[in-house]
C-alpha positions in Angstrom: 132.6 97.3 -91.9 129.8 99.2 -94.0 127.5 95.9 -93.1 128.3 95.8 -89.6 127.5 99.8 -89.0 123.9 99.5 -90.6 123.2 96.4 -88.8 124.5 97.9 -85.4 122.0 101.2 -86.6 119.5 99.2 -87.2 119.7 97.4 -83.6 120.2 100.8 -82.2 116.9 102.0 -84.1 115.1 98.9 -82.5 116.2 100.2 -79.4 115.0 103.4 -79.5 111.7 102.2 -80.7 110.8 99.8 -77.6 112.2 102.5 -75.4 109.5 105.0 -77.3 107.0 102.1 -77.0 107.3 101.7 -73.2 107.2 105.5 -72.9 104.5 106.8 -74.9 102.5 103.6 -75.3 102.6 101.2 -72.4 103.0 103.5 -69.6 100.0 106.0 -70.8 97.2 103.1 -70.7 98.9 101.9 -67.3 98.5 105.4 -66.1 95.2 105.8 -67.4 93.6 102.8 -66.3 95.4 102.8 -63.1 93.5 106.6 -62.3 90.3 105.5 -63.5 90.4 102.1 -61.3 91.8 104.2 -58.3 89.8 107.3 -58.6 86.5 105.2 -58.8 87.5 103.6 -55.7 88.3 105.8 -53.8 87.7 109.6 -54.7 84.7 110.6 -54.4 84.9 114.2 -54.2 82.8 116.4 -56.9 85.4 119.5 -58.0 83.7 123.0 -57.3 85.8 124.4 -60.1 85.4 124.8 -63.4 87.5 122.7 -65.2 87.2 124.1 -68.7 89.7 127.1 -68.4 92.0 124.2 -67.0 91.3 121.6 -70.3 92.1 124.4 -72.7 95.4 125.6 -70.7 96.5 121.8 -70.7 95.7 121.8 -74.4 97.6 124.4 -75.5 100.5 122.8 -73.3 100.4 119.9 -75.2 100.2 121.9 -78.6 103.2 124.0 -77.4 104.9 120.6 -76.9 104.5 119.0 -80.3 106.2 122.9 -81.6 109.0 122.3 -78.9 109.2 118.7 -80.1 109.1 120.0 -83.9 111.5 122.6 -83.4 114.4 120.1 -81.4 113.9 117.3 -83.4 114.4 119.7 -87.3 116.8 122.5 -85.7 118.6 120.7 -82.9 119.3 116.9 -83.6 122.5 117.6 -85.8 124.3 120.1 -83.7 123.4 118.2 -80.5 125.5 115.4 -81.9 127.9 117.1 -83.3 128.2 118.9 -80.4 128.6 115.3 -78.4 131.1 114.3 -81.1 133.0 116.9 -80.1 133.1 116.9 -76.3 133.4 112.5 -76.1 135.6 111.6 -79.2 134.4 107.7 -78.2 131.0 108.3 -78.3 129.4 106.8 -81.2 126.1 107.9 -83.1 124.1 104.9 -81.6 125.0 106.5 -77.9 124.3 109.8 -79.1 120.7 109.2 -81.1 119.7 107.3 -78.4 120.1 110.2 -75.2 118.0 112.5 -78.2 115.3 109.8 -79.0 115.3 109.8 -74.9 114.5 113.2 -74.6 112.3 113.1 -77.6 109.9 110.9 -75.8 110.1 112.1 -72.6 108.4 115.5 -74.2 105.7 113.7 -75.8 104.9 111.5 -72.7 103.8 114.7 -71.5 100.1 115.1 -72.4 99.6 112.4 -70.2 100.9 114.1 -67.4 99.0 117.0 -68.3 95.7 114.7 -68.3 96.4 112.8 -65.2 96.7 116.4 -63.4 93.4 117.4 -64.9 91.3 114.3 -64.3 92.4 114.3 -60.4 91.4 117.8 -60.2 87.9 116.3 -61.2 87.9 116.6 -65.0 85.9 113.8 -66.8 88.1 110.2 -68.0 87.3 111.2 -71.8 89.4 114.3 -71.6 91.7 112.6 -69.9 91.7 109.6 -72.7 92.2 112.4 -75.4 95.5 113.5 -73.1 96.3 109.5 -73.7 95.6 109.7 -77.4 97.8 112.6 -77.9 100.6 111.1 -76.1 100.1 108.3 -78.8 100.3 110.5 -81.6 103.3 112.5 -80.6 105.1 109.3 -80.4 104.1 108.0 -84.5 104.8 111.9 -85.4 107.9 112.2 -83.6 109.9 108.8 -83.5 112.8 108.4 -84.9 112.7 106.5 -88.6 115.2 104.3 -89.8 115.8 107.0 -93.0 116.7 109.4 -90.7 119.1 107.8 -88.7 120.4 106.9 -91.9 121.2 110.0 -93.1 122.7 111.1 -90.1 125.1 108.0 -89.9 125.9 108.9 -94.0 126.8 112.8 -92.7 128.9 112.3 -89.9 130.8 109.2 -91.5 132.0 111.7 -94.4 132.4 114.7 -91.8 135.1 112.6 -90.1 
């Protein structure tokens, strides 16, 4: 039984990984190559602003995500499942980790967002590749390791 739950952890931490890979890894450089290709193309429009007050503002956003990010993953993870324990007796952790890892990398997808916004409004592709690059290192700061998920199993298998 012990064997079977690790192993079926383990799948579920696979899981969670490609999801987090697709999110934050494939879908950025799509994104970003995608706006360079089509922006060449077919924009060709000078911005009369000035696009520093912007960069720094979608900085700071992305800063305040990696504390929002921080702050769920430390304070909130265990009382969120608990929490889903409690409401779905049926659910199991696997279900549970994986609508948090979800959510986990939908925050850190978010630089990119931030990035696409500024390069439309005219802002140079190097700012936007450092929006790209932070998106890449939210996701090896913040996914979910194999320990972890571990531990959590270990706590809520001797809560019940």
């Amino acid at each position: 039984m012990n064997h079977s739950r690790n192993e079926s952890l383990e799948k579920m931490h696979t899981k969670i990984l490609q999801l987090g890979m697709v999110m934050d890894i494939f879908l950025p450089v799509v994104i970003f190559f995608s706006a360079i290709y089509l922006r060449d193309r077919f924009v060709s429009i000078k911005s009369p602003m000035d696009l520093d007050m912007i960069f720094y503002v979608l900085l700071a956003l992305s800063a305040a995500e990696a504390i929002t990010i921080f702050i769920l993953k430390t304070k909130s993870w265990r009382p969120y499942i608990k929490r889903k324990f409690q409401e779905n007796p049926q659910l199991t952790i696997e279900k549970g980790l994986f609508g948090f890892g979800t959510i986990i990398y939908v925050l850190c997808f978010s630089p990119t967002i931030y990035g696409l916004v500024y390069y439309i409004l005219g802002g140079t592709w190097e700012h936007f590749a450092l929006f790209v690059a932070i998106t890449f290192l939210f996701f090896q700061l913040f996914k979910p390791k194999m320990e972890e998920l571990e531990k959590l199993n270990k706590e809520f298998n001797t809560s019940d």
